[in-house]
PDB file of N, CA, C and O in Angstrom:
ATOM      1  N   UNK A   1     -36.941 144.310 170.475  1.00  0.00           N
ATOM      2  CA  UNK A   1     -36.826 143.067 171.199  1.00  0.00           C
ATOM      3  C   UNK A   1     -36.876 143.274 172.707  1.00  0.00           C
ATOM      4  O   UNK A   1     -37.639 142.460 173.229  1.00  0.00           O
ATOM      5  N   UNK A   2     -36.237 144.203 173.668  1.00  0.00           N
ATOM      6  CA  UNK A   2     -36.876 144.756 174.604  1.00  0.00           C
ATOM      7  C   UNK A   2     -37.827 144.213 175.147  1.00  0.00           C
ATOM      8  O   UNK A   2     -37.896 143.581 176.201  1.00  0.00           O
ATOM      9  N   UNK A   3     -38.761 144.540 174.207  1.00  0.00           N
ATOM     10  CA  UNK A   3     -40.819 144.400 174.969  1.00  0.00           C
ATOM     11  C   UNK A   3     -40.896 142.475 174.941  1.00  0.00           C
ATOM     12  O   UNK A   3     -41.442 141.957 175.916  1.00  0.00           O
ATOM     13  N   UNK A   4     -40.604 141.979 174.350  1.00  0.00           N
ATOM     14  CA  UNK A   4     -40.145 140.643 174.291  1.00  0.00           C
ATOM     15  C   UNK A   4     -39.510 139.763 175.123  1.00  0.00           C
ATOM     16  O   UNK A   4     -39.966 138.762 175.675  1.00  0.00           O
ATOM     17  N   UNK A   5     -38.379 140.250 175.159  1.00  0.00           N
ATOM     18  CA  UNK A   5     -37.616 139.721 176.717  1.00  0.00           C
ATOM     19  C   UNK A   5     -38.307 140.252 177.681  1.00  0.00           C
ATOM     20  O   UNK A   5     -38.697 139.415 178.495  1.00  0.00           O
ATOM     21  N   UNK A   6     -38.684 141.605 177.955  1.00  0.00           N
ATOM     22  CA  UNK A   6     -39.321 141.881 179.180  1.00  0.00           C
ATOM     23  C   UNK A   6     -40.680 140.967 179.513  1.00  0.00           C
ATOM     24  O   UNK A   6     -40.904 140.650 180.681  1.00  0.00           O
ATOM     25  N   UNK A   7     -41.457 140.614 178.582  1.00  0.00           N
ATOM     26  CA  UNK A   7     -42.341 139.731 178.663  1.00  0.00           C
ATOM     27  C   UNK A   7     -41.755 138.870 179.111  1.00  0.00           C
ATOM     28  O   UNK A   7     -41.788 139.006 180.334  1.00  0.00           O
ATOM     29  N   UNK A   8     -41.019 137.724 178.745  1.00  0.00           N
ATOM     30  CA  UNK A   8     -40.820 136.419 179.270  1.00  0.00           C
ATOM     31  C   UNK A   8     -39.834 136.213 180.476  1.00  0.00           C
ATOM     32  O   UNK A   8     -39.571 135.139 181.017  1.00  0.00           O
ATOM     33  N   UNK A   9     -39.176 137.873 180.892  1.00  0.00           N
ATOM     34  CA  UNK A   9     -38.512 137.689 182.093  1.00  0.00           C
ATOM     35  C   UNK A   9     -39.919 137.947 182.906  1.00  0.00           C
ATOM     36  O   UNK A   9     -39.988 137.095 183.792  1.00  0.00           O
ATOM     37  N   UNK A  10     -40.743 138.571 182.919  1.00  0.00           N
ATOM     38  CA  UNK A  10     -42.281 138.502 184.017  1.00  0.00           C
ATOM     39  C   UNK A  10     -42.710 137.139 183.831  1.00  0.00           C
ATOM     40  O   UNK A  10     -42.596 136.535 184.898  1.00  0.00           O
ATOM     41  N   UNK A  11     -43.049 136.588 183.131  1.00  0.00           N
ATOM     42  CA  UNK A  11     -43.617 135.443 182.924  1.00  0.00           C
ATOM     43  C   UNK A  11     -42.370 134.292 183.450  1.00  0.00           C
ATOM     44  O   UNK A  11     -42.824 133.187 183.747  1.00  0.00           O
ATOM     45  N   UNK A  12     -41.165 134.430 183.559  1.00  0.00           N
ATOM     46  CA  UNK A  12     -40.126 133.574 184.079  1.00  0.00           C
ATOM     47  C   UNK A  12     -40.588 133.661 185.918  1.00  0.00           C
ATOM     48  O   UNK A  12     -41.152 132.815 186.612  1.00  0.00           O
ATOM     49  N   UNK A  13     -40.109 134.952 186.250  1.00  0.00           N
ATOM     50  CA  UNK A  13     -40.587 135.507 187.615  1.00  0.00           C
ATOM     51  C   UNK A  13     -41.775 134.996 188.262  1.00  0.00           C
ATOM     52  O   UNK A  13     -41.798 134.542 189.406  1.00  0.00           O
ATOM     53  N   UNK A  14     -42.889 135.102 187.374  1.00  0.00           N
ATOM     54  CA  UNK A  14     -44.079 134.712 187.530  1.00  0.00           C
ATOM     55  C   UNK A  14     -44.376 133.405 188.229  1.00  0.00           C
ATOM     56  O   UNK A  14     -44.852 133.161 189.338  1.00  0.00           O
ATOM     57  N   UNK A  15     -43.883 132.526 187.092  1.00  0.00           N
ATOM     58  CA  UNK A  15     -43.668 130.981 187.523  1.00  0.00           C
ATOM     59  C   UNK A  15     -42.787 130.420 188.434  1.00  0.00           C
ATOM     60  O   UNK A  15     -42.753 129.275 188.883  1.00  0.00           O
ATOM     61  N   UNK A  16     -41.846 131.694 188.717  1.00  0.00           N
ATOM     62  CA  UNK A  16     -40.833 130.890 189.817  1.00  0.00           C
ATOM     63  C   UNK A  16     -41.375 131.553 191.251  1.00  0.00           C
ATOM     64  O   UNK A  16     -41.074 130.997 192.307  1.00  0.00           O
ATOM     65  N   UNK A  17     -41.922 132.370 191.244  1.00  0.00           N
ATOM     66  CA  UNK A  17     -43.113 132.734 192.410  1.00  0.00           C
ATOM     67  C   UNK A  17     -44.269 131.995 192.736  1.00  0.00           C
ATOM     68  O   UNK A  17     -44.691 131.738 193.864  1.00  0.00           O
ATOM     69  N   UNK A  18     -44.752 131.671 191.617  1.00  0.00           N
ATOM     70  CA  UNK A  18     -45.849 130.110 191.845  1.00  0.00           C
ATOM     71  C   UNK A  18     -45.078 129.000 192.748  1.00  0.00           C
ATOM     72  O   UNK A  18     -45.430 128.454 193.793  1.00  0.00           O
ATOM     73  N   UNK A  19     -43.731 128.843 191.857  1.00  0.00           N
ATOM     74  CA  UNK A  19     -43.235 127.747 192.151  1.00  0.00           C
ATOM     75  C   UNK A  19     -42.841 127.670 194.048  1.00  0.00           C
ATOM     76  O   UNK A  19     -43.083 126.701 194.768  1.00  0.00           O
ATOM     77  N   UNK A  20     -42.166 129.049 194.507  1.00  0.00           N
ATOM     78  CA  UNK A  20     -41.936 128.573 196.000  1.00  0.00           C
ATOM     79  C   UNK A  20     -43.003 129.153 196.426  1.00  0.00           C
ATOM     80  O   UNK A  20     -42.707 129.507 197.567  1.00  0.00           O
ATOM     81  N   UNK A  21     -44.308 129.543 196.165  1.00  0.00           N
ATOM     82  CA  UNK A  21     -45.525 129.423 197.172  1.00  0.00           C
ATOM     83  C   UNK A  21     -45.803 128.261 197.097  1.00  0.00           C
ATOM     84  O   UNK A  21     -45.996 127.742 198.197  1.00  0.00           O
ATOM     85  N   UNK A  22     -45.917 127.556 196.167  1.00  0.00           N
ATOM     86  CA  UNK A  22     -46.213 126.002 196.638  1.00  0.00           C
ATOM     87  C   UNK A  22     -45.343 125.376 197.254  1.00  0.00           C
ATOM     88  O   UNK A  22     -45.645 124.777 198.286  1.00  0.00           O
ATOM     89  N   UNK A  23     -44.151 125.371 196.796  1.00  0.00           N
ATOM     90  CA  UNK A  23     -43.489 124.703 197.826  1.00  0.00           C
ATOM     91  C   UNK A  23     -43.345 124.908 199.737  1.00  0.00           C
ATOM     92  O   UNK A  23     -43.185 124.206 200.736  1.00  0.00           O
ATOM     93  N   UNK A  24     -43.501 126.144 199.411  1.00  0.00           N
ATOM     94  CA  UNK A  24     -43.947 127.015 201.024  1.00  0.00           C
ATOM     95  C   UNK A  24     -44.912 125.747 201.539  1.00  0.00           C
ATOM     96  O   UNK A  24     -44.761 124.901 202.421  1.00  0.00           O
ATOM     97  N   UNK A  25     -45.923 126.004 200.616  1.00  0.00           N
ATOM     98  CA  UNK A  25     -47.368 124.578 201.189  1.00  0.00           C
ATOM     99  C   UNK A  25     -47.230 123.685 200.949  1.00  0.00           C
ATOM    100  O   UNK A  25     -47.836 122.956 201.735  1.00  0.00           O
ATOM    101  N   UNK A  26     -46.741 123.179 200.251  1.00  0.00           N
ATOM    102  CA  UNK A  26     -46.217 121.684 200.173  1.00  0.00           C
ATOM    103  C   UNK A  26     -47.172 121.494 199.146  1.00  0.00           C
ATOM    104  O   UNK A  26     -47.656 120.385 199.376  1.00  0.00           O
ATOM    105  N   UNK A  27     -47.718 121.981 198.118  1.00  0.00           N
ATOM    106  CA  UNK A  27     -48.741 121.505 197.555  1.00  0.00           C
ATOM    107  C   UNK A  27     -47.533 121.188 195.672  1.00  0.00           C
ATOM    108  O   UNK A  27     -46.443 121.604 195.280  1.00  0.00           O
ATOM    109  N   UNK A  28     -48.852 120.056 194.974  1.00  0.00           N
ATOM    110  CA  UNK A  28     -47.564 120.118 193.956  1.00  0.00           C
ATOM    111  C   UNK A  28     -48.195 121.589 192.934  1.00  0.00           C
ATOM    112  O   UNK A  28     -49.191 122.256 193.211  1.00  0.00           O
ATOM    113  N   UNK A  29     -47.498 121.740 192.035  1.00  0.00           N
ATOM    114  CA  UNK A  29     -47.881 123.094 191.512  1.00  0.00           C
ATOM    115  C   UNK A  29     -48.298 122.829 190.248  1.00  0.00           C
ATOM    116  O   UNK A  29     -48.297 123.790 189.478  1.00  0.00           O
ATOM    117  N   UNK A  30     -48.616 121.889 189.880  1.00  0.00           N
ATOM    118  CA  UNK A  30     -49.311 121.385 188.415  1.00  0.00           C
ATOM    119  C   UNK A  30     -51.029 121.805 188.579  1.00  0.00           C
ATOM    120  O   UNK A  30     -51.630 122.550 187.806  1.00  0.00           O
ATOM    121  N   UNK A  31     -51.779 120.934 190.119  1.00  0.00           N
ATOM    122  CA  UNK A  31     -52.357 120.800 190.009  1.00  0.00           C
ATOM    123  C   UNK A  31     -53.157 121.576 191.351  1.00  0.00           C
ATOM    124  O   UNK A  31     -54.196 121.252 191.925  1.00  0.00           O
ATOM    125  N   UNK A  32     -52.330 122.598 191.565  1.00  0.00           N
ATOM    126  CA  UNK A  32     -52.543 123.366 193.001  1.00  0.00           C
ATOM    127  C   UNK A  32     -52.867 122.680 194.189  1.00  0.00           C
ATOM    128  O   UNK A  32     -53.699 123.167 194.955  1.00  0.00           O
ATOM    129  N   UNK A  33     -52.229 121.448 194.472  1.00  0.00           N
ATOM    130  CA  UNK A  33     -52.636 120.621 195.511  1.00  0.00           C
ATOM    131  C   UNK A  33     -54.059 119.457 195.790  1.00  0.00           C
ATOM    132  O   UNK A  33     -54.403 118.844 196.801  1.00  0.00           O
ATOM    133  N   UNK A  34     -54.613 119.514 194.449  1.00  0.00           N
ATOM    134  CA  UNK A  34     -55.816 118.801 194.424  1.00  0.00           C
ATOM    135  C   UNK A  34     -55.617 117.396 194.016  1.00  0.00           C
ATOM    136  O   UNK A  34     -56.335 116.434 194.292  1.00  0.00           O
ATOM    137  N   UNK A  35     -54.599 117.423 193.361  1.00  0.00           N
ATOM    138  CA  UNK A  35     -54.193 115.542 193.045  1.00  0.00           C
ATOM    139  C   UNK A  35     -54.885 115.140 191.842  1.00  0.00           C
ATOM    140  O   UNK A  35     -54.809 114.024 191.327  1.00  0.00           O
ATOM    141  N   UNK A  36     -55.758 116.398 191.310  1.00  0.00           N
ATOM    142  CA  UNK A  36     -56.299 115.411 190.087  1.00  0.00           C
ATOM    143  C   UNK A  36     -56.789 116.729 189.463  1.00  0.00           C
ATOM    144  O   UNK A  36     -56.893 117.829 190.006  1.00  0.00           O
ATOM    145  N   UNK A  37     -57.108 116.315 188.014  1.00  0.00           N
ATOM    146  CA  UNK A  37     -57.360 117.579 187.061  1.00  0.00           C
ATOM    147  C   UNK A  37     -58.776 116.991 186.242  1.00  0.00           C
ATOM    148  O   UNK A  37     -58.705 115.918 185.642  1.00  0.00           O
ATOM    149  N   UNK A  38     -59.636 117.521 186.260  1.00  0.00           N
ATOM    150  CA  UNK A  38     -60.651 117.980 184.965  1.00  0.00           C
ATOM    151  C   UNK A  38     -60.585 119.067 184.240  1.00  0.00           C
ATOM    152  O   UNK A  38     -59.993 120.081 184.611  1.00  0.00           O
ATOM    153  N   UNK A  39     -61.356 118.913 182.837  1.00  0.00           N
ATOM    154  CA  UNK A  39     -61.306 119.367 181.745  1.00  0.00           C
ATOM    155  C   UNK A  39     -62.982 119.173 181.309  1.00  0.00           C
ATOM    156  O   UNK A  39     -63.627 118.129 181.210  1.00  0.00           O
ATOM    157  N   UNK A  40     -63.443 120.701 181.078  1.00  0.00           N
ATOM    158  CA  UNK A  40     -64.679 120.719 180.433  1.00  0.00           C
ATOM    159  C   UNK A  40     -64.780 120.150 178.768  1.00  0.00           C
ATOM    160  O   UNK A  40     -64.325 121.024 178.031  1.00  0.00           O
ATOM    161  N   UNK A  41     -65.077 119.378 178.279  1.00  0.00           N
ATOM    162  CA  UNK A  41     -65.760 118.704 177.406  1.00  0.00           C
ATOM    163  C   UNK A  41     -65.845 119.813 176.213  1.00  0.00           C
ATOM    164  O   UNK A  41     -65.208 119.982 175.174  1.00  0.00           O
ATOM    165  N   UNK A  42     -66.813 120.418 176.780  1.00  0.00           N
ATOM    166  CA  UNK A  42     -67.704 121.158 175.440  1.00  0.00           C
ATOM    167  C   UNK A  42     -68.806 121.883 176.267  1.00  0.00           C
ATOM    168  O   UNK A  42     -69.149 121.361 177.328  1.00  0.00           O
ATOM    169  N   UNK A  43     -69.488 123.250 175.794  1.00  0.00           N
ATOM    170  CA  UNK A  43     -70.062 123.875 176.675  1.00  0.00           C
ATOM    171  C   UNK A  43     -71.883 122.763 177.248  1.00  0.00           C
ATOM    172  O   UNK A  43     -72.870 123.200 177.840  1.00  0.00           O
ATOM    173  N   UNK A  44     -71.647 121.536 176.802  1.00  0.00           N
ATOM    174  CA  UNK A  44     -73.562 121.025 177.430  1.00  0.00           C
ATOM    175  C   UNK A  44     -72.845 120.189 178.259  1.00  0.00           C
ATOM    176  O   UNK A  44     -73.580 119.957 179.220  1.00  0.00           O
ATOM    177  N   UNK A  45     -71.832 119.637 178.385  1.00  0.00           N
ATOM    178  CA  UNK A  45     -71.573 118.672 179.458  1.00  0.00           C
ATOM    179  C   UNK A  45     -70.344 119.473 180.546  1.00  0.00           C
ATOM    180  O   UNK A  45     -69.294 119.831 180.012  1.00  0.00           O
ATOM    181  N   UNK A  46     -70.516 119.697 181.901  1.00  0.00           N
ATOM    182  CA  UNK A  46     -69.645 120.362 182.334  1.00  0.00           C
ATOM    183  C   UNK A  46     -68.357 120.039 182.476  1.00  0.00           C
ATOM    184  O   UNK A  46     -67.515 120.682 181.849  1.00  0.00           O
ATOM    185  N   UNK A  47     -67.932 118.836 183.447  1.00  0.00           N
ATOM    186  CA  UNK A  47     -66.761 117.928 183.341  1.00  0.00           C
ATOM    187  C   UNK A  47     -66.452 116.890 182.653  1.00  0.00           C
ATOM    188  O   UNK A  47     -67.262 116.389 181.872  1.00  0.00           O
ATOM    189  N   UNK A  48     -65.663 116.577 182.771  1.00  0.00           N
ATOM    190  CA  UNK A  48     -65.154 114.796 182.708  1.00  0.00           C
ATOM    191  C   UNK A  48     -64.879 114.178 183.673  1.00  0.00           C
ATOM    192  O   UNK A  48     -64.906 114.906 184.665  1.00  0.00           O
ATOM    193  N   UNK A  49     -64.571 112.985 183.929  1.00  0.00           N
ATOM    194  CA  UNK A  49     -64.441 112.007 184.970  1.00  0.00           C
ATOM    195  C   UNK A  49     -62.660 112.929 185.834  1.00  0.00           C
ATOM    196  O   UNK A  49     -61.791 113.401 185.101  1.00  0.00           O
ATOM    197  N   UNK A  50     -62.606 112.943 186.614  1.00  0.00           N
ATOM    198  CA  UNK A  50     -61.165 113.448 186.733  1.00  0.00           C
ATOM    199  C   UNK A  50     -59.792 112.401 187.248  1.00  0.00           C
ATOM    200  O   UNK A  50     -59.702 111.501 188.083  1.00  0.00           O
ATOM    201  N   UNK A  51     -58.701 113.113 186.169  1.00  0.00           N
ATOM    202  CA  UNK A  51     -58.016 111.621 186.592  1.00  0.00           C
ATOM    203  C   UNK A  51     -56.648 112.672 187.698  1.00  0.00           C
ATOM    204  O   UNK A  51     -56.502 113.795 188.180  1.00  0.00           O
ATOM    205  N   UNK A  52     -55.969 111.408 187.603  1.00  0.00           N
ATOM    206  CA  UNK A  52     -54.470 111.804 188.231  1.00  0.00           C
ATOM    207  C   UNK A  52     -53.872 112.912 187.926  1.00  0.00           C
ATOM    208  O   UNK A  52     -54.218 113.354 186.830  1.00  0.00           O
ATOM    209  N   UNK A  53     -52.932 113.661 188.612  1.00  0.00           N
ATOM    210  CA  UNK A  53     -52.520 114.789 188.236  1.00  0.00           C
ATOM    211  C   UNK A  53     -51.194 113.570 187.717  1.00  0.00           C
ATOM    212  O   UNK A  53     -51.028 112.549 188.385  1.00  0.00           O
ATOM    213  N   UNK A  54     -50.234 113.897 186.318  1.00  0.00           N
ATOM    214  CA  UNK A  54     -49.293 113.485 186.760  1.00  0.00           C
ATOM    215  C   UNK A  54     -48.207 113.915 186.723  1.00  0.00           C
ATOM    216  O   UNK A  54     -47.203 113.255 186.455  1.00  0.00           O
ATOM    217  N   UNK A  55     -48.243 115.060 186.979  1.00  0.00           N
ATOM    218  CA  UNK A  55     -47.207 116.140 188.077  1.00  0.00           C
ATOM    219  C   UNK A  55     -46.735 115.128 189.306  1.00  0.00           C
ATOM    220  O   UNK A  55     -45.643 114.583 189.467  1.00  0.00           O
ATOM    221  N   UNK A  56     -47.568 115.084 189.869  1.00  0.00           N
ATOM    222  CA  UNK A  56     -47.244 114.204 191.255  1.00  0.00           C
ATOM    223  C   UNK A  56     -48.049 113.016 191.858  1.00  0.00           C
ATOM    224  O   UNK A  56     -48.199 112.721 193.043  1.00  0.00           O
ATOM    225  N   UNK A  57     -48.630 112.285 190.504  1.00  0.00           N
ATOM    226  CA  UNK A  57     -49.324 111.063 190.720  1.00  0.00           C
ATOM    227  C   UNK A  57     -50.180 111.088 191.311  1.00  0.00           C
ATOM    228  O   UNK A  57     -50.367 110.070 191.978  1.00  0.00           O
ATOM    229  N   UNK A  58     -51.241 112.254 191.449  1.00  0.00           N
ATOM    230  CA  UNK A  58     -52.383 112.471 192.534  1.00  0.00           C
ATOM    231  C   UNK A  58     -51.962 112.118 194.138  1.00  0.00           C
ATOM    232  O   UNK A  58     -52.528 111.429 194.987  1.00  0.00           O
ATOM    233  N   UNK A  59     -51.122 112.645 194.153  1.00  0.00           N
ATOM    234  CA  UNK A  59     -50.676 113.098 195.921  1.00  0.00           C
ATOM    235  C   UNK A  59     -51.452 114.103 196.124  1.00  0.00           C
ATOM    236  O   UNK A  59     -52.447 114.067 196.848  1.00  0.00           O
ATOM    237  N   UNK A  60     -50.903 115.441 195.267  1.00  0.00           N
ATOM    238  CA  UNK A  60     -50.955 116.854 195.784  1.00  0.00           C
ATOM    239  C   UNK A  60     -49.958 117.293 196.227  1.00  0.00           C
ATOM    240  O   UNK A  60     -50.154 118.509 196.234  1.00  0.00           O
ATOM    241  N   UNK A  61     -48.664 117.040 196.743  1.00  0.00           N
ATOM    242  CA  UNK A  61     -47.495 117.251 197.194  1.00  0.00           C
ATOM    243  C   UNK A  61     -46.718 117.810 196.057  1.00  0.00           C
ATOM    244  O   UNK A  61     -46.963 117.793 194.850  1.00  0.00           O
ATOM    245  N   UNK A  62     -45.617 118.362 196.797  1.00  0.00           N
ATOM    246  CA  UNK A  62     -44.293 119.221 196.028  1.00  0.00           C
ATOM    247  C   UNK A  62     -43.559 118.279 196.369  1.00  0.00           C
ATOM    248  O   UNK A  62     -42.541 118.167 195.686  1.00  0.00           O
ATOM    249  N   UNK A  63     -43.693 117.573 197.155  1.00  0.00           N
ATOM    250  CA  UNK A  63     -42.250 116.576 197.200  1.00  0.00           C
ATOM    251  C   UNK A  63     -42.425 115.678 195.967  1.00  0.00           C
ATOM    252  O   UNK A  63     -41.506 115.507 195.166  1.00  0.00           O
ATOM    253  N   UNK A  64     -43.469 115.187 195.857  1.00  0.00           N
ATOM    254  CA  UNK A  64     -43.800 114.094 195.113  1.00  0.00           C
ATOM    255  C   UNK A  64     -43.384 114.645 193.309  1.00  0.00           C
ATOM    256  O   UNK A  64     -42.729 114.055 192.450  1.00  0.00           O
ATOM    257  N   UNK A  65     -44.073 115.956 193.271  1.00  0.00           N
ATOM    258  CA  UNK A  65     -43.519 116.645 192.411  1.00  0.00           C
ATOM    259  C   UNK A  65     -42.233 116.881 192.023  1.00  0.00           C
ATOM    260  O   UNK A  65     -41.907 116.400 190.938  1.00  0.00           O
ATOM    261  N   UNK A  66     -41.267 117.621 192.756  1.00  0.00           N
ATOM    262  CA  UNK A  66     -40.531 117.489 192.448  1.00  0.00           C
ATOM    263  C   UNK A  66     -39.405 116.268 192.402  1.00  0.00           C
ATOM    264  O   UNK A  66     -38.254 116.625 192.153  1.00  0.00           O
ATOM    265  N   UNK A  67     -39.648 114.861 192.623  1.00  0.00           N
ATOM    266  CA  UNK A  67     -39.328 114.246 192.456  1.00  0.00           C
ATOM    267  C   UNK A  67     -38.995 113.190 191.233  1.00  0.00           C
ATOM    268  O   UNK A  67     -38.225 112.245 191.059  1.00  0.00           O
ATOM    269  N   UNK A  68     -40.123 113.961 190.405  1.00  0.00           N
ATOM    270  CA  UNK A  68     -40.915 113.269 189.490  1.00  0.00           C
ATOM    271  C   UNK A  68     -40.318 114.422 188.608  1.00  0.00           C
ATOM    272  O   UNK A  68     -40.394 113.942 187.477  1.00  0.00           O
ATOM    273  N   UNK A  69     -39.785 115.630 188.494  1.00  0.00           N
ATOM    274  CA  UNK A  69     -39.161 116.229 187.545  1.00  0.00           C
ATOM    275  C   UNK A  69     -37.795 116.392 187.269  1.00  0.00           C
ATOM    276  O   UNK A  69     -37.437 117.023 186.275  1.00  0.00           O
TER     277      UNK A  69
END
């Protein structure tokens, strides 16, 4: 069990290092500051229309983010 926990304490670390570089930038961290997310389809059509992040309601902000969690 070891190799197990050690996994998900990196992967804990991981995400809480994501978490105050964005906040450093103010960006929200769902959607790396872009306010909105696409998703490829299937490999003949590239995107989809892109909607709201709703991490932070298509701001892009960490405030907005974390407000909202």
């Amino acid at each position: 069990m070891g190799l197990i926990d050690a996994y998900h304490q990196w992967k804990e670390s991981r995400y809480e290092n994501h978490l105050s570089n964005m906040k450093s930038q103010n960006k929200c961290p769902d959607c790396n500051g872009k306010g909105y997310h696409t998703f490829p389809v299937n490999e003949f059509v590239y995107y989809t229309n892109p909607y709201d992040c709703p991490g932070c309601n298509g701001t892009g902000q960490y405030s907005d983010w974390e407000q909202l969690k």
